[in-house]
C-alpha positions in Angstrom: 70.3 19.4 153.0 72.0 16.0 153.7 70.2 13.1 155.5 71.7 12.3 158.1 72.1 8.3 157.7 71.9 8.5 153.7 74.6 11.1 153.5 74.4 10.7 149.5 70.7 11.6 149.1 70.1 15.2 148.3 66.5 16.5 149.0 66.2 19.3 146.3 63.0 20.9 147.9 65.5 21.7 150.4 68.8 22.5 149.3 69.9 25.9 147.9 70.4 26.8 144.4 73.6 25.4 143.4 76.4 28.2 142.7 77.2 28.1 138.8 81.3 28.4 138.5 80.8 32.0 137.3 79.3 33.1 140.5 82.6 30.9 142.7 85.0 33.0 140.5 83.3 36.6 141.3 83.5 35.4 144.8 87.2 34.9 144.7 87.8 38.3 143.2 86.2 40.0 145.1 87.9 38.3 148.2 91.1 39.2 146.6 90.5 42.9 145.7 90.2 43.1 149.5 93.8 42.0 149.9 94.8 44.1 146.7 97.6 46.2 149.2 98.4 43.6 151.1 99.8 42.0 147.6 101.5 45.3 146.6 103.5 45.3 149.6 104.2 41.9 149.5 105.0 41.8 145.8 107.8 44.9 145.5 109.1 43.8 149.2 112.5 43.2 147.6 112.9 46.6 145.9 111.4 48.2 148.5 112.7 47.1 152.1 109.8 46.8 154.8 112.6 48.9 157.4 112.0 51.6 155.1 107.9 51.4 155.0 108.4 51.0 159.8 106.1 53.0 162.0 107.8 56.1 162.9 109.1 56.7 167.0 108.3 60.2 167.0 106.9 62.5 164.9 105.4 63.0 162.0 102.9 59.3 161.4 104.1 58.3 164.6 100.9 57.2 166.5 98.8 54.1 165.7 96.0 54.9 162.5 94.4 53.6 160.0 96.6 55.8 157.6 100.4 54.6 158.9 103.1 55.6 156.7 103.0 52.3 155.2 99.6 52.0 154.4 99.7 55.8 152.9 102.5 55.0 150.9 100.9 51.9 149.3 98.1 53.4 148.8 99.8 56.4 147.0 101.8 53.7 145.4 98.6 51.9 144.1 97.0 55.6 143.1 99.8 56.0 140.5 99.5 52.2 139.3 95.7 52.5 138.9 94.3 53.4 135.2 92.1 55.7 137.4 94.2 57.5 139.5 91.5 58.9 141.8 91.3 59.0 145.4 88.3 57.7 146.0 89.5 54.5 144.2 92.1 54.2 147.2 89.8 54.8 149.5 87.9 51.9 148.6 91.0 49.9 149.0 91.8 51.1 152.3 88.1 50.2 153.5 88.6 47.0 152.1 91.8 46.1 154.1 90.4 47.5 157.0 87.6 44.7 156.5 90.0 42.5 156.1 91.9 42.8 159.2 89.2 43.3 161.6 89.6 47.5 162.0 87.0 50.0 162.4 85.8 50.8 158.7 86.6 54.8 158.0 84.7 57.4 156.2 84.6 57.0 152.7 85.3 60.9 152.1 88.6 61.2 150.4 90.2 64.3 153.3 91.7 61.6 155.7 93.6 60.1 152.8 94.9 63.6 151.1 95.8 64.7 155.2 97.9 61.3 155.4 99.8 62.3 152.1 100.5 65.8 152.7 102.1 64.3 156.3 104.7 62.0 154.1 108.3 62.9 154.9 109.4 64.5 151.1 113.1 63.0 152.4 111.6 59.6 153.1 110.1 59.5 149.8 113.1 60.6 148.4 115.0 57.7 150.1 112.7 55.3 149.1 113.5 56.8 145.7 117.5 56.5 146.0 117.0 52.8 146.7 115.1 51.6 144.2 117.4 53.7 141.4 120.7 52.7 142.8 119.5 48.8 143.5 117.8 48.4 140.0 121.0 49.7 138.5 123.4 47.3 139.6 122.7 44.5 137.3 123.1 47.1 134.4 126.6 48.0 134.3 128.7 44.8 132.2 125.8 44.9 129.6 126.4 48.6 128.5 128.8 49.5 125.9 131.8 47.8 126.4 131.1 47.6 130.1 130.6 50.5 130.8 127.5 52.5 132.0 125.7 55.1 129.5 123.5 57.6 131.2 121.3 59.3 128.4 119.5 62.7 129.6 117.4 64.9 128.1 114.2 67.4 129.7 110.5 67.1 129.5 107.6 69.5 130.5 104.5 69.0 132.7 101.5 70.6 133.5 99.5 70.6 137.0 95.9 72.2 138.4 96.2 76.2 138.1 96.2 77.1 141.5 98.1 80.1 143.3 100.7 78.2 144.9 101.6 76.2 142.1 101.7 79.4 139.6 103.9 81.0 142.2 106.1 77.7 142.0 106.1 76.9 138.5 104.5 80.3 136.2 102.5 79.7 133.0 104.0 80.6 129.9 104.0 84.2 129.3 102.5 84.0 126.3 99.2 82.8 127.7 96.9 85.1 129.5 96.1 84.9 133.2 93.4 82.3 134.0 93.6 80.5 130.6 96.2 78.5 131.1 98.3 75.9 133.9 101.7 76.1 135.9 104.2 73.9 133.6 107.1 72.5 135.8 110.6 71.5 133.9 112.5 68.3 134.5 115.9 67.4 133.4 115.8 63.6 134.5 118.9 60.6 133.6 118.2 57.3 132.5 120.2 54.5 132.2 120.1 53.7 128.4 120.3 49.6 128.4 117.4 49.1 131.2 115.7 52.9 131.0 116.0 53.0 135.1 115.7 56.6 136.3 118.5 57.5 138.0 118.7 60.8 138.7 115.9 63.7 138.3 115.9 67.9 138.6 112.8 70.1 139.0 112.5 73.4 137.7 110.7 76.4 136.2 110.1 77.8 132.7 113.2 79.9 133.4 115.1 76.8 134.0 117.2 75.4 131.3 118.5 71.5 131.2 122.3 72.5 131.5 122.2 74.3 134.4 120.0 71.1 136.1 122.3 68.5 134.7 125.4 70.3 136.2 123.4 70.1 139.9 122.9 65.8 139.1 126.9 65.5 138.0 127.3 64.1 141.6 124.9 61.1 140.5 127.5 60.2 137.6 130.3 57.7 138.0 133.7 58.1 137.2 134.0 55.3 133.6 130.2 56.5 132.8 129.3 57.9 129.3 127.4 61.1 129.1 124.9 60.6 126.0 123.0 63.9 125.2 121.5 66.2 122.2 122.6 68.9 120.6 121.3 71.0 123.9 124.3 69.4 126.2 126.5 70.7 123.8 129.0 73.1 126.2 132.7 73.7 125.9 132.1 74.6 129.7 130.3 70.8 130.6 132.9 69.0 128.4 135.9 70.6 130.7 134.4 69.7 133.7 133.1 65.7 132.7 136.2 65.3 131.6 137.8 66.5 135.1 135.5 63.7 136.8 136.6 60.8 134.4 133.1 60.9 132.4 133.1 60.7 128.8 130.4 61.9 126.8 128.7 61.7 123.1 127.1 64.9 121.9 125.8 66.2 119.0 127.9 69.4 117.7 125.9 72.9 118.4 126.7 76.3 118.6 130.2 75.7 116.6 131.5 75.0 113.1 132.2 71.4 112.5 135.4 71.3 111.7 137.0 70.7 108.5 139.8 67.9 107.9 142.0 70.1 106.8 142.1 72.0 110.0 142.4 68.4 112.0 145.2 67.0 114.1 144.8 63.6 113.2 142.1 61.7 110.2 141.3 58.3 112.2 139.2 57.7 109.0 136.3 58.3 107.1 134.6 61.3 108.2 135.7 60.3 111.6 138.4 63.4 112.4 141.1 64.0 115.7 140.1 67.5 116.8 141.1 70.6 119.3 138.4 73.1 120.4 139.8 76.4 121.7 138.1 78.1 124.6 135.9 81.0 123.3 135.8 84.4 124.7 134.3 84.7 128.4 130.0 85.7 128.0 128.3 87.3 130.8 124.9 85.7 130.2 126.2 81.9 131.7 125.2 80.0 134.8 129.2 80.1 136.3 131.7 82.8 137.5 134.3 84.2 135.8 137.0 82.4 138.1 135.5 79.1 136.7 135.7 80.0 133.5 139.4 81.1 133.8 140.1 77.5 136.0 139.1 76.1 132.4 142.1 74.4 129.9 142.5 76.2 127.2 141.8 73.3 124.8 140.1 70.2 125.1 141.1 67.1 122.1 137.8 65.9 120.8 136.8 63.5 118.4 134.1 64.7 115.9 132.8 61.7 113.7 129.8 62.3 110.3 127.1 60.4 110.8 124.8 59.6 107.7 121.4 59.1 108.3 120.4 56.2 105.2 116.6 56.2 106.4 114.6 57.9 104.4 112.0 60.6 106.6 114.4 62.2 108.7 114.7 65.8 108.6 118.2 65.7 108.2 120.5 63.8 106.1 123.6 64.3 108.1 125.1 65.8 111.4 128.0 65.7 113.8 128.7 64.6 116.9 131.5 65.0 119.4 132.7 63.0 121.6 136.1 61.8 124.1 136.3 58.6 123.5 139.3 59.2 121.4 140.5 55.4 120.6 139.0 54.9 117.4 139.9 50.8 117.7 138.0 50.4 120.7 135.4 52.3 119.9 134.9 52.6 116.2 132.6 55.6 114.5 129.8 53.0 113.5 129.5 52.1 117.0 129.3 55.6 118.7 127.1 56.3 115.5 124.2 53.7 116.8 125.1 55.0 120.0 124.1 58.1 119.2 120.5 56.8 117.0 119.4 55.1 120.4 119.5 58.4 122.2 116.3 58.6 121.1 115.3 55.6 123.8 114.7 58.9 126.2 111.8 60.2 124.5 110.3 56.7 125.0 111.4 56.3 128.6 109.7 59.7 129.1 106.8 58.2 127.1 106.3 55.3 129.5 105.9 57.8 132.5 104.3 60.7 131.2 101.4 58.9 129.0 101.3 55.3 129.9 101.4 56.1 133.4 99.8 59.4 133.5 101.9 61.4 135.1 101.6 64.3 131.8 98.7 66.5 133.7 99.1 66.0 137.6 96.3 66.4 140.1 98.2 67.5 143.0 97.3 71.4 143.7 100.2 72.1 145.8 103.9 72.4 144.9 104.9 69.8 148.4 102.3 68.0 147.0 103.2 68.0 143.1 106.9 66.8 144.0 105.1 64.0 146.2 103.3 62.8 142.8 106.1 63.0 140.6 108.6 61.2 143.2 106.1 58.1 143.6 105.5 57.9 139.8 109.3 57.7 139.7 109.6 54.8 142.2 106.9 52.9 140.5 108.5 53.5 137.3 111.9 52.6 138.5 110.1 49.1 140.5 108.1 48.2 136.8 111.7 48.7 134.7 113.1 46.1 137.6 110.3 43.3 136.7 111.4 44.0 133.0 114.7 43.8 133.6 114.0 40.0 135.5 111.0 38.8 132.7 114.1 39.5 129.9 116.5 37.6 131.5 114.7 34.5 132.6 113.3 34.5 128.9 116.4 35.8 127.2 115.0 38.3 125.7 116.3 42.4 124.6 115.3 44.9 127.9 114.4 47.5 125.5 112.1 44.8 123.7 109.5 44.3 126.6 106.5 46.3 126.4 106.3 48.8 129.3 103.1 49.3 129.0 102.2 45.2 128.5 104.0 45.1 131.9 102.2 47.5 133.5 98.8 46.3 132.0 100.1 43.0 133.5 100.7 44.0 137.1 97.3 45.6 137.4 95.7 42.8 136.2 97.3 40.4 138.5 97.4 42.5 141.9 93.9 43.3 141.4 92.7 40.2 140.3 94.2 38.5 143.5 96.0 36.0 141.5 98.7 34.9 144.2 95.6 34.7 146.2 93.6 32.6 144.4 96.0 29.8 143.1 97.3 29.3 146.6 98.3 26.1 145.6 101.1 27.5 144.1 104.5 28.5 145.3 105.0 32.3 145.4 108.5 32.1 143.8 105.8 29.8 140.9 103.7 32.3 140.5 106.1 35.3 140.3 108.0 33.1 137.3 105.0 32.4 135.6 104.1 36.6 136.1 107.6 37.3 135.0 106.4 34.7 131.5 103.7 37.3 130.9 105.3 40.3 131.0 108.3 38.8 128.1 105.6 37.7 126.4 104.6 40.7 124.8 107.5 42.0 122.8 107.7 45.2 120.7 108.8 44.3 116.9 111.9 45.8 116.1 111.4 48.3 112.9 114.4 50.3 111.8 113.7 53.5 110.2 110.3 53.7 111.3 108.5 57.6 111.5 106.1 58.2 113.9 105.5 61.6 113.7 104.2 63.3 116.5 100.7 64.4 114.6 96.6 63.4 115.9 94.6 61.8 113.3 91.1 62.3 115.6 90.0 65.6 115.6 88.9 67.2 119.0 85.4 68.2 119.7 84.6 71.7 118.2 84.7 73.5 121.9 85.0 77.1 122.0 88.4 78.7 123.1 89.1 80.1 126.6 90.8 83.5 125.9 89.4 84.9 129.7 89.1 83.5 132.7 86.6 81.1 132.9 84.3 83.2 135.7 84.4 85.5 133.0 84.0 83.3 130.1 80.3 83.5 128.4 78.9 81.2 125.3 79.1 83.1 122.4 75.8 82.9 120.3 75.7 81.5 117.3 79.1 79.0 118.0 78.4 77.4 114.3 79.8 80.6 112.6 82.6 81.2 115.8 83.3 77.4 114.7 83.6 78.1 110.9 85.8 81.6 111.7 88.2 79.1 113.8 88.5 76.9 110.5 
């Protein structure tokens, strides 16, 4: 309390505690958490446009609630950013930017939230989704290989809550018994190799295979793109038909011979060989007619180039690859060699999404609902690879040398601590520089030759296997000798 003619004397009988600096700074958080949405949207307004995000005329989200299409989306958005991932988590947030704007507070049950995503357009998503991949692409194409695009693919696996519907969608293997194991879905996604944007993505079953779901994505591709694959995109059938749209490709050889120099058209030089590949005999058991497969030259001119692997750990000391880029001055055989060794970028790009953003074991228990999660984990991926791709150029630094998972670390940090909130004495375009700092800041150390093989040093806990159903499942007695069996 201040005197009200000695304005400088403080009567401490009267006066409150005084608020240590600790207790101000809680204060500010907690303010900010309340505003944590409001700074997603705000934050990823340029890679996502707020026309897209509008209220909806008619329809489907078209009347005035808490859970608009915008505020569902964000909050589905935030659900895949958060190291939780739960819904009561977004709840929470919703509540808190109901507070904020003066609404009526809703129920802190998590059904009105899981309605409001099961009502979001699939095609509006999907839109969303086609933005962000072709925008965040743009700045790509003169920094690939000799200006030009490269589009690496390759397929990954996921599981999901064993539920009818989603067995019925996408079965267990059939080597597992019923009730013991989950629904696995199959996707053949594309990814552009210099910035590791998503570009393209296929869904399928365990009866699915990648070739089949790349040839539905070939309307994605660009006439002057390279096609880099494994020895699993290896096709006299898929060579024909890149070829036909002006996209040239780098595979590794499978399913035939290498051939030998003697049996060459041209030698452009060491181990790097001027080749024709006849068309084999028509096979019953392929994804295309017969009248395709007639349409077909009857020779394509390859180039097949030996590649030497000098690290030691490898499983294999050489192999070959294939490819059309048949001018062996513009694009030697070393070149389309390290080409080649950073295919294996894809595993890491699949990395990034799967187990750094937890999108390996879904939570979603119905197939509408499963694509739903996998689409928004793909926009958020796509909108993180765009703030690499502006941290590495305003610090000059190598895209693929920015941690993913130090940027995503960073984001959370910084929309959930309210940061833009609290220096608000600071420029937003400041703030988002000094953000963009943080994010080059952590840097992954370039080691050639490294093996990191794909093996679990902590052992699990010494459970017992489920070989029924788990209503059926019963403890078996004495689990120290079941244990020692197992070992």
């Amino acid at each position: 309390m201040k005197p009200q003619f000695l304005p400088g004397l403080h009567i401490s009988s009267l006066r409150r505690t005084p608020r240590s600096s600790k207790q101000i700074f809680i204060d500010n958080i907690n303010k900010a958490k309340e505003k944590s949405l409001t700074q997603l949207c705000d934050f990823f307004a340029p890679y996502i446009p707020q026309s897209m995000l509008e209220k909806r005329e008619s329809g489907v989200m078209s009347r005035r609630r808490v859970f608009s299409f915008e505020n569902t989306f964000w909050a589905f958005f935030s659900q895949v950013l958060d190291a939780d991932g739960g819904c009561q988590e977004v709840v929470r947030k919703i509540q808190a930017l109901c507070h904020k704007k003066s609404w009526k507070k809703p129920s802190s049950s998590t059904a009105a939230y899981c309605q409001a995503r099961g009502k979001l357009p699939l095609s509006d998503l999907h839109e969303i989704y086609q933005h962000t991949a072709g925008y965040l692409d743009q700045d790509a194409r003169p920094k690939a290989l000799n200006g030009r695009r490269v589009i690496v693919v390759d397929g990954s696996g996921v599981s999901m809550p064993d539920t009818t519907e989603n067995q019925e969608m996408w079965p267990q293997p059939s080597g597992q018994k019923p009730g013991c194991g989950f629904p696995q879905a199959y996707l053949c996604a594309c990814f552009n190799l210099n910035t590791g944007i998503l570009t393209s993505y296929e869904i399928g079953n365990k009866r699915s295979a990648e070739i089949p779901m790349l040839r539905q994505q070939l309307n994605q591709f660009e006439s002057d793109d390279i096609f880099l694959g494994d020895k699993g995109f290896c096709s006299y059938y898929d060579q024909s038909k890149m070829q036909e749209r002006q996209i040239d490709s780098v595979v590794r050889v499978a399913r035939r011979h290498p051939v030998k120099p003697k049996d060459a058209i041209k030698t452009l030089g060491e181990n790097d060989l001027l080749i024709e590949w006849k068309k084999p005999a028509w096979n019953k058991i392929v994804s295309y007619s017969k009248a395709e497969w007639e349409a077909l030259p009857e020779s394509l001119r390859l180039r097949q180039i030996k590649v030497s692997v000098e690290y030691p750990g490898f499983r294999t000391e050489s192999f070959y690859i294939v490819t059309t880029l048949l001018d062996a001055q513009t694009y030697r055989a070393e070149d389309l060699a390290d080409l080649y060794y950073q295919r294996w970028r894809v595993e890491l790009f699949f990395r990034d999404i799967k187990t750094t953003m937890g999108m390996d074991v879904l939570r979603c228990k119905t197939p509408e609902m499963v694509e739903k999660e996998i689409l928004m984990h793909f926009i958020a991926y796509n909108c993180i690879r765009r703030l690499i791709c502006e941290s590495s150029e305003q610090m000059n630094a190598a895209h693929e040398r920015v941690s993913f998972k130090g940027g995503l670390q960073a984001l959370r940090q910084w929309i959930d601590g309210g940061h833009f909130h609290i220096e608000s004495n600071k420029k937003p375009q400041r703030l988002i520089s000094e953000f963009l700092e943080y994010i080059a800041d952590k840097i992954v150390c370039h080691r050639p030759g490294r093996s990191e093989p794909r093996a679990v040093k902590r052992r699990p806990k010494p459970h017992q296997l489920l070989t029924k159903p788990r209503r059926e499942m019963k403890v078996i007695p004495h689990r120290n000798r079941y244990h020692a069996n197992l070992a």
